[in-house]
VODRENLO-908750 format. One record per residue (C-alpha): x, z, y; residue in three letters. Coordinates in steps of 0.02 Angstrom, whole numbers. Layout:
N
X; Z; Y; ALA
...
! end
This chain:
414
0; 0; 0; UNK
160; 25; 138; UNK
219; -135; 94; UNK
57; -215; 112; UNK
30; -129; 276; UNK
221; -145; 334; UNK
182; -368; 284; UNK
0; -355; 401; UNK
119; -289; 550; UNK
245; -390; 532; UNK
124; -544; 559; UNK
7; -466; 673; UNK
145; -399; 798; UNK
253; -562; 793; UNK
101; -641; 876; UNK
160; -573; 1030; UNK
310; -597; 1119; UNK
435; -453; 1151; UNK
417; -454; 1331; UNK
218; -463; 1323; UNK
252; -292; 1235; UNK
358; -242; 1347; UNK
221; -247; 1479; UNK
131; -121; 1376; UNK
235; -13; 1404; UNK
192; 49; 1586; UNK
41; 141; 1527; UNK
143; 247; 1413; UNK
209; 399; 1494; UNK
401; 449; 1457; UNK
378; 620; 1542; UNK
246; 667; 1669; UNK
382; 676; 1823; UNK
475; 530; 1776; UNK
318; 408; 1768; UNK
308; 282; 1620; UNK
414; 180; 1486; UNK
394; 19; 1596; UNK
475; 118; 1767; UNK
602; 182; 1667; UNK
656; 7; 1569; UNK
654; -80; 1745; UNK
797; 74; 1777; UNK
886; 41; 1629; UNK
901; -138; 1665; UNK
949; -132; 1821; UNK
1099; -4; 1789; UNK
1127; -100; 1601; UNK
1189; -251; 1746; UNK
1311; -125; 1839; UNK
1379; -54; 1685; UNK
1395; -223; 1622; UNK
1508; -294; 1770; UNK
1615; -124; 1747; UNK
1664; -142; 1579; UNK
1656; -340; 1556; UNK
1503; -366; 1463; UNK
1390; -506; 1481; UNK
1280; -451; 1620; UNK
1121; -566; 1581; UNK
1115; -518; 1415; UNK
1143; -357; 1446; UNK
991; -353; 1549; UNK
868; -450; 1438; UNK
950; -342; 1295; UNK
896; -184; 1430; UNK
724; -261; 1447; UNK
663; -288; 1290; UNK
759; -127; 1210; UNK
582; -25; 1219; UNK
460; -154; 1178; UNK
440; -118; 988; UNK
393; 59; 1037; UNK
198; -10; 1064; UNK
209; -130; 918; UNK
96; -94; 763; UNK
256; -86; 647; UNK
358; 56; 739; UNK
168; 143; 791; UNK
167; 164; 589; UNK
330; 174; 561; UNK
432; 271; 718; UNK
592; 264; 610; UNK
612; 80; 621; UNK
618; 76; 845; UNK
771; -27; 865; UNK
773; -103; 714; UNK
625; -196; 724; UNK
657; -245; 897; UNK
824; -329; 841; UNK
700; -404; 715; UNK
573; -480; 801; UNK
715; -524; 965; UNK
780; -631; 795; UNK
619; -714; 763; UNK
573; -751; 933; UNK
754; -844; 943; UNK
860; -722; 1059; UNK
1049; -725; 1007; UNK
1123; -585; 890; UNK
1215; -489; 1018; UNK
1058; -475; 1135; UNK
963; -416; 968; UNK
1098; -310; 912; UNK
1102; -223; 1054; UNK
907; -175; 1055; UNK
956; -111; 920; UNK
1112; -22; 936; UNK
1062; 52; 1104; UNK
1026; 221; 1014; UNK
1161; 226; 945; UNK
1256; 350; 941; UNK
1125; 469; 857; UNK
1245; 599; 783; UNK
1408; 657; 760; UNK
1464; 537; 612; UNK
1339; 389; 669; UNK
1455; 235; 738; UNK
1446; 173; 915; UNK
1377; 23; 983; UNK
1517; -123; 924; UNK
1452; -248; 1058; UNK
1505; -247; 1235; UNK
1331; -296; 1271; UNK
1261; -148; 1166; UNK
1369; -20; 1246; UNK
1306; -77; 1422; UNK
1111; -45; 1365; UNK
1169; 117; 1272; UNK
1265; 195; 1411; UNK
1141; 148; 1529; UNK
990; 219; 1437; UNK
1071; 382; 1406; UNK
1124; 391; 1597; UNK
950; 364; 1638; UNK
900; 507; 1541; UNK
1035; 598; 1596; UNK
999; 568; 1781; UNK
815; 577; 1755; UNK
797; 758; 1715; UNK
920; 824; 1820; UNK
837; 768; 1939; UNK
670; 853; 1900; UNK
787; 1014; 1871; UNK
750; 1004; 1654; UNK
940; 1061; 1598; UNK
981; 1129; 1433; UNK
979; 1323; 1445; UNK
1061; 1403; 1311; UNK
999; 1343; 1125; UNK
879; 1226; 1227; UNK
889; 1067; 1238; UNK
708; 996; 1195; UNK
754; 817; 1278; UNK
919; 803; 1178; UNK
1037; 784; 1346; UNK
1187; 868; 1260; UNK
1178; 723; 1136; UNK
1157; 594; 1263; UNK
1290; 665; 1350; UNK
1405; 659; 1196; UNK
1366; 501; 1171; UNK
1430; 428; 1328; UNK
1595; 519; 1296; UNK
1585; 425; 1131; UNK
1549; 272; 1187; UNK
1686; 281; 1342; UNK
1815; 328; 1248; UNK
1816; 256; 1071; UNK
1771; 102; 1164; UNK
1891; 105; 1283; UNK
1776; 76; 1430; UNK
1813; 120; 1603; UNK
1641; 208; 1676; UNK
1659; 290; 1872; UNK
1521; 418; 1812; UNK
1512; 485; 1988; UNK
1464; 311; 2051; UNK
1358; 265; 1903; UNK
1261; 440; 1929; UNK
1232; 432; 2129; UNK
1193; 241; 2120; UNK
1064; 279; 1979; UNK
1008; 445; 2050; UNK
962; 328; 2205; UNK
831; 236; 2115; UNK
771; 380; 2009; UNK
736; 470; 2192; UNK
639; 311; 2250; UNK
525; 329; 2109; UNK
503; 511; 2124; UNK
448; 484; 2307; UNK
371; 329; 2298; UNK
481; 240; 2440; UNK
655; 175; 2492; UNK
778; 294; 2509; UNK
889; 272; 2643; UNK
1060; 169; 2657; UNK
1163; 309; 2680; UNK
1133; 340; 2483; UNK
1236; 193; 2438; UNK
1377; 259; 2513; UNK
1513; 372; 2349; UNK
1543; 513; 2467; UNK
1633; 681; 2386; UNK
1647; 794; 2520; UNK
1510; 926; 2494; UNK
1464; 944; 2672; UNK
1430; 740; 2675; UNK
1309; 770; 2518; UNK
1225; 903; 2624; UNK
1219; 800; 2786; UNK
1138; 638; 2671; UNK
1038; 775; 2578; UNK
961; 842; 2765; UNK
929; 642; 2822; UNK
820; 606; 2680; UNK
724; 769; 2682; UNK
687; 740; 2869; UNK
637; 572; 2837; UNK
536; 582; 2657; UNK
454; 764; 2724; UNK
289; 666; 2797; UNK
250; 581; 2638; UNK
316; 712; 2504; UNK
269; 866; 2434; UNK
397; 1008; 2439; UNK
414; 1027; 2260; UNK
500; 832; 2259; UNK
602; 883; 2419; UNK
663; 1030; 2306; UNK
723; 913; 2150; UNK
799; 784; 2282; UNK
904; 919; 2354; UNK
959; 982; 2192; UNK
1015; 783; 2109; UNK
1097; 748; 2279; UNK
1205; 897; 2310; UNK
1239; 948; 2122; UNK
1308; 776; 2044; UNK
1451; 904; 2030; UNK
1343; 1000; 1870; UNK
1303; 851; 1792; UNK
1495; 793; 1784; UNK
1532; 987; 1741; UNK
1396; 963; 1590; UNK
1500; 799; 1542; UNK
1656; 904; 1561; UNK
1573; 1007; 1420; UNK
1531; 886; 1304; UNK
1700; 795; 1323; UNK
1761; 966; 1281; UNK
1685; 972; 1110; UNK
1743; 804; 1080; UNK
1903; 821; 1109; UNK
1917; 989; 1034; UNK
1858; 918; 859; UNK
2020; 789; 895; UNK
2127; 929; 917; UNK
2134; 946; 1099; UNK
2162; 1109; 1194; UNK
2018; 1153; 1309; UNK
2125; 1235; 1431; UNK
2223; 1067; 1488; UNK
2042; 985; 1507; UNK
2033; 1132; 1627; UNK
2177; 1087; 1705; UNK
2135; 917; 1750; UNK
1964; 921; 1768; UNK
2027; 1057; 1914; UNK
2087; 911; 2031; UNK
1930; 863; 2073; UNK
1874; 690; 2080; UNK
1882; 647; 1900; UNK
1757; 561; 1838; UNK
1845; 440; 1739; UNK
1844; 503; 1556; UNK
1966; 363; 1506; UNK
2093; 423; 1616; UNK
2053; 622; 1612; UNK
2103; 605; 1411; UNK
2250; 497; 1443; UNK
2317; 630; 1571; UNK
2269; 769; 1455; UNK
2379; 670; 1322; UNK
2520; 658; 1438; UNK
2493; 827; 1474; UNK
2493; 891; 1311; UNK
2652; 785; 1238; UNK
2737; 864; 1406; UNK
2696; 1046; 1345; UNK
2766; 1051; 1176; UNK
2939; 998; 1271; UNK
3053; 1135; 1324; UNK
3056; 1045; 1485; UNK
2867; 1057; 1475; UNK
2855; 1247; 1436; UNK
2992; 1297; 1555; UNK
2932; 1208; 1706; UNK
2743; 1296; 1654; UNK
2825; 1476; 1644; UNK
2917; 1428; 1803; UNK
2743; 1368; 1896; UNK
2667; 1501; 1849; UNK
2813; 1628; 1906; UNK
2798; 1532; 2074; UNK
2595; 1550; 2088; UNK
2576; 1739; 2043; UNK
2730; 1808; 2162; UNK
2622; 1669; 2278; UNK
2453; 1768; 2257; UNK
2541; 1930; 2282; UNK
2617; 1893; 2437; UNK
2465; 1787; 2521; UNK
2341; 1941; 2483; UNK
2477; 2066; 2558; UNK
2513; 1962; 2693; UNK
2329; 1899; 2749; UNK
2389; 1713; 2756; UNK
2439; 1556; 2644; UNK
2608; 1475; 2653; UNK
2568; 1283; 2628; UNK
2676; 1241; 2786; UNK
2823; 1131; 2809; UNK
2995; 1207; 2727; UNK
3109; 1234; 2868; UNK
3278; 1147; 2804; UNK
3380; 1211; 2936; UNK
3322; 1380; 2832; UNK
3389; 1324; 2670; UNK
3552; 1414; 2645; UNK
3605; 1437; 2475; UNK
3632; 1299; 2344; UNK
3503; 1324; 2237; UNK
3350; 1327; 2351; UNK
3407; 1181; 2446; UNK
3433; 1103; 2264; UNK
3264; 1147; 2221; UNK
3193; 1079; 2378; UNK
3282; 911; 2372; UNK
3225; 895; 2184; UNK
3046; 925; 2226; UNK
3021; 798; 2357; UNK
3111; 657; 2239; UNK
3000; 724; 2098; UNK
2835; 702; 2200; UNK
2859; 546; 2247; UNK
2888; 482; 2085; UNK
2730; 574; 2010; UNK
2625; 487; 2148; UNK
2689; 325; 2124; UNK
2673; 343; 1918; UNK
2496; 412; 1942; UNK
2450; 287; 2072; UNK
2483; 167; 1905; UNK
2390; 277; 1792; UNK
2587; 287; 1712; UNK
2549; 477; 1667; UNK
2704; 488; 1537; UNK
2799; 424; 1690; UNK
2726; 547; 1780; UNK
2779; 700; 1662; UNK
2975; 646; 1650; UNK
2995; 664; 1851; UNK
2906; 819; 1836; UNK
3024; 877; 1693; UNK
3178; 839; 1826; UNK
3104; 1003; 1907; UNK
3130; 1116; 1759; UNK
3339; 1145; 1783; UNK
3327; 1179; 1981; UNK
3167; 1291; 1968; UNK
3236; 1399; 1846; UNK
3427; 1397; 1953; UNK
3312; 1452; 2088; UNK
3238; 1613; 2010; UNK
3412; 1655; 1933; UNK
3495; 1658; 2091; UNK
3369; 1648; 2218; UNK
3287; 1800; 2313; UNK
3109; 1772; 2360; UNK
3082; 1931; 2455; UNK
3237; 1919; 2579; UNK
3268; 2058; 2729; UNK
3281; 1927; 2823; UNK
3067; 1889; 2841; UNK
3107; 1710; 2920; UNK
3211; 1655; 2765; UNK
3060; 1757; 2662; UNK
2937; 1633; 2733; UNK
3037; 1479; 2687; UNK
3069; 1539; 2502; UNK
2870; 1565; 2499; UNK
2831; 1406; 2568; UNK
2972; 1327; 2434; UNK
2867; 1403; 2289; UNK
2706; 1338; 2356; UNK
2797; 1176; 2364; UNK
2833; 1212; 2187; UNK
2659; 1246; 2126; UNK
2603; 1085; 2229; UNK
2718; 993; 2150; UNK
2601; 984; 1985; UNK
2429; 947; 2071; UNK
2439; 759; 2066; UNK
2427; 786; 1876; UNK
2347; 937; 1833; UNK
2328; 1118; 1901; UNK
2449; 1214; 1784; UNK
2341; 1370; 1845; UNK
2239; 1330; 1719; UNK
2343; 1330; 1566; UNK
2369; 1466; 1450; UNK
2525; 1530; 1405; UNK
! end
C-alpha cells in the first residue's frame, strides 16, 4: 500500500512544476515572527547569489538551486513522506530537466544534518546550504530566540556547526560579519514591513557606529512600528558581536574534536574583527606549531612576565604606558637590544599577516625570544631612577604589543 501511494504522488505531484510549488509556499508559515516559507526562500536566494560570488560558485544556479530548494515541502510525496524533503526535490528538479548540480544542491542544502553526515560536495550546494542556515541563523536572532542552556528547539547550534563545517572542510572564504549585517538588513525590512535605510549597507565595527545606525532607524521606523519590533531591531543591529561569539562556540567544538586547544581560539578570536573562520584556524595552526617550539614557549612565559609586572604597575600607578619609548632613555645593551628587535619583528609580522603568511609571521616573532629573555636577566624594570622606570614599562608594553597582530597571548594558558 506505501508503494502504491508513494507511485499516485509521484504522478500526481510531477504535474506541477517546481516553481508552481514553490508559490505555495507563501501561505505556509516558517515561524509566526519571521512570516512564511515563500518570504524566507526569496531571502535565501537572494543571499545564496552573495555567497555564491564569495566563494566562486555559479551564481544563477545557485539561485534557482535557492528557489526551488523548499518547493517539495507542499508536494503530496514529502506531505506523506517528510523524510524524503530534498530528495524528492532533486527528483522532480531531474524530471522537469534542471541540470544535476542545480538538483543536487536542492538536495544537499541540508546537509550537513549531523556530526558524521558529509557536506555539500558542490560549490553550488554549499552556496544554498550556507545561505539557508544563515537565514536561520539571522532570523531568530533577530526575534531574540537563542539557545539557552539544553535549549535549542530551532536547532541553531547545528546550523551554526554546520557553517563551520561547510567553511572549513570546504575551504571557503565567508566574511560572516558582512554576510550577517547584509542579511540581517533584509530580515529587518521584513520584520517592519519597509526599507531600511542606506546607512545599513555600510560593514561598520565600531560599537558606537552600530549604536548611532541603531538610533537612525528607530527614529525613522518608530511611526510605523510597534515597540516590541524596535526592541528586536536594536538587539540584531548592535549584537552581531553574540552571534559571531555563538559561531566562536561552535568552531570551538569543532576544532576541539580535531585536537585543537580552546585557549588559542581565545587568543585570536581576542583581536577582534575575525570573522573569517578560514583564516582564524590557519592562525590558530600557526599558533599552535609556534607553541610547542622552545622559541614558542619562551617568548609566551616572557609575554606573560611582561603583562603581569604591566598590570601591577598600571593599577599602582593609575595610568597605562602605551607611549612612545624614549631612545635617548635606552642605556644599557640589552633594553636597547630588545627595543631594536621589536620594531624589526613588528614589521615583519605585519607584513606576513597582511599576506595571511601566519608561519611567516611566528618566525619574526620567535627573533624576540633571545633579547626578551637578555632583558629580564639583566634588565631592571623598577629603576630609582622613575624616568628610566617609565621607559622600561613602556618597553614591556611594547613587548606585549608586539604579539597582537597575531593573537593576544593573554589568553593562553600556561
Amino acid at each position: 500500500a506505501r508503494l502504491s501511494d508513494a507511485k499516485f504522488f509521484w504522478d500526481q505531484d510531477r504535474k506541477v512544476k517546481l516553481e508552481d510549488w514553490a508559490k505555495k509556499l507563501d501561505d505556509i508559515t516558517f515561524h509566526a515572527m519571521l512570516r512564511s516559507q515563500g518570504e524566507r526562500v526569496k531571502r535565501i536566494e537572494a543571499l545564496a547569489g552573495e555567497i555564491a560570488k564569495t566563494i566562486g560558485a555559479d551564481v544563477e544556479k545557485a539561485k534557482l538551486a535557492a528557489r526551488l530548494a523548499k518547493a517539495d515541502l507542499v508536494t503530496g510525496m514529502v506531505g506523506e513522506f517528510p523524510e524524503l524533503q530534498g530528495l524528492m526535490g532533486r527528483y522532480y528538479a531531474l524530471e522537469e530537466g534542471h541540470e544535476e548540480e542545480v538538483a543536487d544542491a536542492i538536495r544537499d542544502h541540508y546537509k550537513p544534518v549531523g556530526p558524521s553526515d558529509n557536506i555539500p560536495v558542490s560549490k553550488v550546494g554549499q552556496a544554498v546550504a550556507l545561505a539557508d542556515k544563515l537565514d536561520t541563523l539571522v532570523g531568530f536572532w533577530a526575534i531574540d530566540e537563542k539557545p539557552t542552556g539544553s535549549k535549542d528547539p530551532y536547532a541553531l547550534r547545528r546550523a551554526a556547526l554546520g557553517v563551520v563545517r561547510i567553511v572549513l572542510e570546504a575551504g571557503n572564504r565567508v566574511p560572516l560579519f558582512k554576510a550577517i549585517m547584509s542579511h540581517g538588513r533584509h530580515v529587518i525590512e521584513g520584520l517592519v514591513g519597509q526599507p531600511v535605510p542606506v546607512s545599513a549597507n555600510v560593514s561598520v565595527r565600531n560599537i558606537s557606529e552600530f549604536e548611532i545606525f541603531a538610533a537612525e532607524l528607530r527614529q525613522t521606523l518608530e511611526s510605523s512600528s510597534g515597540a516590541k519590533t524596535l526592541i528586536m531591531l536594536g538587539s540584531l543591529v548592535i549584537n552581531e558581536s553574540n552571534l559571531l561569539a555563538f559561531f566562536a562556540d561552535r568552531l570551538k567544538v569543532y576544532l576541539k574534536d580535531q585536537g585543537a586547544r580552546h585557549d588559542l581560539i581565545d587568543a585570536v578570536f581576542a583581536l577582534g574583527n575575525q570573522d573569517d573562520l578560514l583564516m582564524i584556524v590557519k592562525r590558530v595552526e600557526a599558533l599552535s606549531k609556534f607553541l610547542d617550539t622552545d622559541d614558542g614557549r619562551n617568548l609566551l612565559a616572557g609575554v606573560k612576565r611582561a603583562a603581569n609586572i604591566l598590570k601591577i604597575e598600571e593599577k599602582k600607578d593609575g595610568c597605562t604606558y602605551d607611549g612612545d619609548v624614549q631612545q635617548i632613555r635606552l642605556i644599557k645593551g640589552e633594553e636597547k637590544a630588545l627595543h631594536s628587535a621589536i620594531t624589526i619583528a613588528t614589521g615583519k609580522v605585519k607584513i606576513a599577516v597582511e599576506h595571511e603568511d601566519f608561519e611567516a609571521a611566528m618566525a619574526a616573532l620567535a627573533k624576540l625570544r633571545a633579547p626578551v629573555d637578555a632583558f629580564f636577566d639583566h634588565v631592571t624594570v623598577n629603576d630609582k631612577d622613575e624616568g628610566f622606570r617609565i621607559n622600561r614599562l613602556k618597553l614591556l608594553n611594547r613587548i606585549r604589543q608586539a604579539t597582537m597582530d597575531v593573537a593576544d597571548f593573554s589568553k593562553i594558558e600556561g
